[in-house]
N, C-alpha and C positions, 0 to 999 in steps of 0.2 A: 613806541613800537620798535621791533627790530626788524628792518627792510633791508635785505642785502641781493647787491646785483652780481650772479654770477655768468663772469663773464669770461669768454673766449672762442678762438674760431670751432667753425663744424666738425664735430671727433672729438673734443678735446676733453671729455669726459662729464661735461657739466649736467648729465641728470644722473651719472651716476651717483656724482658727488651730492647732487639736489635731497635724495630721498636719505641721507643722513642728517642732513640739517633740516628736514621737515620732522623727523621724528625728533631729534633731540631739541629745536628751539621751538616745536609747537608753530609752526609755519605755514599761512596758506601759501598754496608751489603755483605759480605763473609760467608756463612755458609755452609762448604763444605756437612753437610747432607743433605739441599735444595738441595744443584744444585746438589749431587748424586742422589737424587732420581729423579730429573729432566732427567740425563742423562737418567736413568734407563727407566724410563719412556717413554721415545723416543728411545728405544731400541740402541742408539748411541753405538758407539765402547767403550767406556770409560764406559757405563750403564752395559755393559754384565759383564765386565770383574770386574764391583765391585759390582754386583747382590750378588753373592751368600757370598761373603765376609760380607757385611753389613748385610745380615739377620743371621746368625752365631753371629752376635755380634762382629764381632772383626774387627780392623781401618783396612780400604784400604790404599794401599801401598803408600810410598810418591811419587814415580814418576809419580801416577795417580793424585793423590793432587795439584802435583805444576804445572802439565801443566793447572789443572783447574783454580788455584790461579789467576798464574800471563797472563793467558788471559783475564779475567776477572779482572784485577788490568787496564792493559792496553788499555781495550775498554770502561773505564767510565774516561774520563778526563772533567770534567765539577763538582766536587767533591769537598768537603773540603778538604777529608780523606778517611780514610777504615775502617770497623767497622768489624774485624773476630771474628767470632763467632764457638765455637769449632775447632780452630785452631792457633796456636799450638798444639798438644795434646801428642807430646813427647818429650824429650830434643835434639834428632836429627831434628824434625820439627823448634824447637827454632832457629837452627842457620839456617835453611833453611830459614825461614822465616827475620833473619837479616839478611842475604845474599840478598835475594830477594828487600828487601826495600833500601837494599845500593845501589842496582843496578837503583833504581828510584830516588837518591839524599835523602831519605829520612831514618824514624826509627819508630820504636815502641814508642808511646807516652809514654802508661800507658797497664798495666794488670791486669782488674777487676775480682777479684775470686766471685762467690756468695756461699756460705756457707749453706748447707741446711744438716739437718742428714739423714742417709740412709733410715731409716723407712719412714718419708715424700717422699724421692724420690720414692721409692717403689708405695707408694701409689699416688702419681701423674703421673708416667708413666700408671698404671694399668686405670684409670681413662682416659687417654690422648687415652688409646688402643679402649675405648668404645666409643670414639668417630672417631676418626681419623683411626682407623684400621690399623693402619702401624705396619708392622707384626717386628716391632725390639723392641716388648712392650709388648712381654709375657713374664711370671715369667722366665722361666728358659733364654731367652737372657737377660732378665735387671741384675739378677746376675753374667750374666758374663759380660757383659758391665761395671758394678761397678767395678767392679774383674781389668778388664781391667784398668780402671781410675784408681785406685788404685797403678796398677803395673806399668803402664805404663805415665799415665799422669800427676798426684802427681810430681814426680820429676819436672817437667817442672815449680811449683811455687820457687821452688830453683833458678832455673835459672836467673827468674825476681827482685828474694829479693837480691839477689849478685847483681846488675845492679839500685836496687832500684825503683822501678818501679811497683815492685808489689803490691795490696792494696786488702783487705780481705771484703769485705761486707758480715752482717748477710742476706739472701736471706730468711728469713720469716716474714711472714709480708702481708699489703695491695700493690698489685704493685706501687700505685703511694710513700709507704713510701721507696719502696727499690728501687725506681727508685732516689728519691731524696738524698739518701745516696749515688748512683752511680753520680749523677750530683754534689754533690759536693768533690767529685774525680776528675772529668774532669774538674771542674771548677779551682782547686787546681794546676794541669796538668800545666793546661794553663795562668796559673797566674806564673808559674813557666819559663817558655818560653822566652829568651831574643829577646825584641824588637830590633832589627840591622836596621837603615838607610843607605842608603849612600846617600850623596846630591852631584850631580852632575849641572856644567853649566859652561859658557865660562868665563876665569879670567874676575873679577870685576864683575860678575855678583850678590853679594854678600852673597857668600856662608857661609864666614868664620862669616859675622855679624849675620847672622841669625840662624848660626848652635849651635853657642855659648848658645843665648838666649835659643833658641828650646831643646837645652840636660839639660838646666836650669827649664825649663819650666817642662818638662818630667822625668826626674829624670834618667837619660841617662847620659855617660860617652862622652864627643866631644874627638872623635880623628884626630886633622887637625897633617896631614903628616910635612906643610911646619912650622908650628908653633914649632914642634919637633925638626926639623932638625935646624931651626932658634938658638934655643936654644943648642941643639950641635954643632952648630958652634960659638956661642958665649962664650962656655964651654972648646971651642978647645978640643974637644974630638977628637978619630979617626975617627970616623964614619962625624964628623960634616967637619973635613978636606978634608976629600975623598967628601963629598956632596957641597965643599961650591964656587966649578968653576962653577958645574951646575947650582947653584942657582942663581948664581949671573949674566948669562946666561940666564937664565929663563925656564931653559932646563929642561927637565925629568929628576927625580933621577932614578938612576940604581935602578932594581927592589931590587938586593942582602942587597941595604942599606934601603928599603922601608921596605920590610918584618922585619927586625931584630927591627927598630923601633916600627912599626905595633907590633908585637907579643909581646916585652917588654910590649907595655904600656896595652893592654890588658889582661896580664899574671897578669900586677901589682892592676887591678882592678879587683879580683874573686867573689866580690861579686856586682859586678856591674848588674840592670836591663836591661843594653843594650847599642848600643854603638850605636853613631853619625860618620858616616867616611867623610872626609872633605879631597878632594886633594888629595882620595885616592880611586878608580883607576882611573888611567889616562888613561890607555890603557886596551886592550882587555885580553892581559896575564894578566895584573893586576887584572881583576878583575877574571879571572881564580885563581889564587891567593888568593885574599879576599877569592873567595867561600872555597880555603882548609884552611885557617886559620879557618876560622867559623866555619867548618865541624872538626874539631878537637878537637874542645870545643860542638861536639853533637849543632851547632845550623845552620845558615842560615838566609839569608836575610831578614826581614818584608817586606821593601817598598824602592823604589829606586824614586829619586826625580829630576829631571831635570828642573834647574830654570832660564828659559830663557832671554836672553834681546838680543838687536841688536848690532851687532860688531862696532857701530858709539859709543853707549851708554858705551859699555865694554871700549873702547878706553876715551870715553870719563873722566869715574870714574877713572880708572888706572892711567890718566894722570894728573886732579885733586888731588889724596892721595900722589902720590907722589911729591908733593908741601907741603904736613902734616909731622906732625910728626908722620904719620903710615904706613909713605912711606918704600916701600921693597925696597932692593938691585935691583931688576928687575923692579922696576920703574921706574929706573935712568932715562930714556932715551927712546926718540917716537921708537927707531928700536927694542929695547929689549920687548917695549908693544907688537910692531904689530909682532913681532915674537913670541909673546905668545898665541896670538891669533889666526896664523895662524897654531901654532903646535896645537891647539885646535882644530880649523876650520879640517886639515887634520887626527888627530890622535884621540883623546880624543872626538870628537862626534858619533866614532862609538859605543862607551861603553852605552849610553842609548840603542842604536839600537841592540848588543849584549844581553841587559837585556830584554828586551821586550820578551814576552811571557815562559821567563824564570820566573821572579818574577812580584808582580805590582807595576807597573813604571804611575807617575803618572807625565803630565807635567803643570810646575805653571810659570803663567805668574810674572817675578821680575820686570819690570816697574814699577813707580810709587814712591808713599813716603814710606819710609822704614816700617813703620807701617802698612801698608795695606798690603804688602807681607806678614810679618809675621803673619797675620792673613790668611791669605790663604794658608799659609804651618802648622799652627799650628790646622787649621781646618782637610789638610789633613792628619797628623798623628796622632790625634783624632777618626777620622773616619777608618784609619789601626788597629789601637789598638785597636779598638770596635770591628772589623770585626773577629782580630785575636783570643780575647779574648770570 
């Protein structure tokens, strides 16, 4: 998701600037002064109780805030993202507010400050008052609203520069020039964001030829599990000897030895754009798993790919390569394929059905000549990477 906090004192322009980036990044908009004066307005329980606090000038308490937040997070899910708007506004809402997104799998993208001096905001609240008549826009509240900003919500850009995240816009200006200063922040954001595949589908369906080219293609790191482990057991390492009954087997590696590889090699690529996962998850903890690996490095899935062909067809390549010289240890032999296939058939096809409405899973017909798959998987992580970007 993309969550972005637009942030600066009172005046500074932050809903004008709001209702651009709800339209162009598909944004549910948070602005807790809207929906309090909405409460207020409908005299609701939540409106009484932060009436007279809001015209005083001074923030309504957090506990009133976050019931608003995160109902209103939780009944727009058809969304990119979340676009708050005057929220955060202290360093105790900071962690509330990364609390609250931890709890939806998600984080704070970025933190747009807009920068205007006090005399201009002055002079656009007073202005704003002659029109709009909302009584938090006379001289002596807007000086303590400042006052307030000042003491209280200033700190909270600290918060963001520690986490790196934060970014300063000059907020003077024509709107569409200081809106294009903010778009290319968000655009910056999200160029920064690792693309994550996983490619799922029944052995032989050819994950491993495709996934190769695809992370080649993309500029993406291929992490196939069995090509890892292949090679620590060729290395006689520990890890390759404790994995090389199962493999040979055709069995699931124990998750304990999946992760330590997994996390290696993505530890050893830090400056990678994104990672291709190949043979990895096989199961439903697995891919419980991937999600905390991901989440630990602040990222998460793009696009989940399940590449289908028929259990006569899987039998049938499986049984073909291993006659090649690229035949696996589990090729050896018809019991060890249709054993691969049925741990497949039972285990490993619930992990698409796990991911579905979790991320998007997109499924691609593998039939045919090799080249025409890869053009209809290289179309759909074109068309991911567009959407995400």
């Amino acid at each position: 998701m993309l969550n972005i906090a637009l942030f600066g004192p009172p005046g500074a322009g932050k809903g004008t600037q709001s209702k651009k980036l709800i339209e162009n990044y598909n944004l549910a908009y948070i602005s807790t002064g809207d929906i309090l004066r909405n409460e207020i307005k409908n005299k609701t329980e939540l409106g009484l109780k932060a009436k007279n606090i809001i015209e005083r000038g001074e923030l309504v308490s957090d506990e009133i805030i976050v019931q608003i937040i995160e109902g209103f997070i939780k009944s727009n899910t058809k969304v990119k993202g979340v676009l708050f708007d005057g929220f955060p506004r202290t360093y105790v809402q900071a962690y509330i507010l990364e609390g609250m997104l931890l709890r939806l799998n998600s984080k704070l993208s970025c933190m747009i400050s807009l920068d205007v001096p006090k005399d201009e905001l002055r002079r656009r609240m007073l202005e704003r008052a002659k029109v709009t008549g909302r009584s938090d826009d006379t001289p002596e509240v807007i000086e303590n609203r400042l006052r307030e900003y000042d003491e209280k919500t200033a700190p909270v850009a600290k918060y963001y520069k520690e986490r790196g995240i934060f970014n300063s816009i000059n907020g003077l200006g024509s709107i569409d020039d200081i809106y294009k200063k903010i778009d290319n922040v968000v655009q910056e954001t999200l160029s920064k964001r690792l693309f994550n595949v996983v490619i799922l589908g029944i052995p032989g369906s050819g994950k491993g030829t495709q996934s190769k080219q695809l992370a080649d293609e993309f500029g993406l790191k291929y992490i196939s599990t069995g090509k890892l482990l292949r090679k620590e057991i060729a290395d006689k390492t520990e890890l390759g000897e404790q994995a090389k009954g199962y493999m040979k087997k055709g069995d699931i590696i124990p998750d304990a030895i999946a992760i330590q590889i997994i996390e290696r090699e993505i530890n050893n690529n830090p400056d990678a754009k994104g990672f291709i996962f190949k043979g990895f998850p096989r199961t439903i903890v697995q891919a419980y798993i991937l999600d905390g690996l991901l989440r630990k490095m602040n990222s998460s899935l793009s696009l989940v790919i399940d590449l289908e062909i028929t259990m006569l067809e899987a039998f049938k390549r499986l049984h073909d390569r291993g006659k090649t010289e690229s035949s696996r240890v589990y090729d050896a032999n018809p019991e060890t394929i249709i054993h691969r296939i049925e741990e497949y058939e039972n285990i490993s096809s619930n992990v698409p059905k796990y991911y579905k409405g979790k991320y998007d899973v997109v499924n691609i017909d593998g039939m045919g000549d090799k080249e025409v798959v890869y053009n209809r998987l290289k179309e759909t992580i074109q068309n991911s990477i567009t959407r995400l970007r």
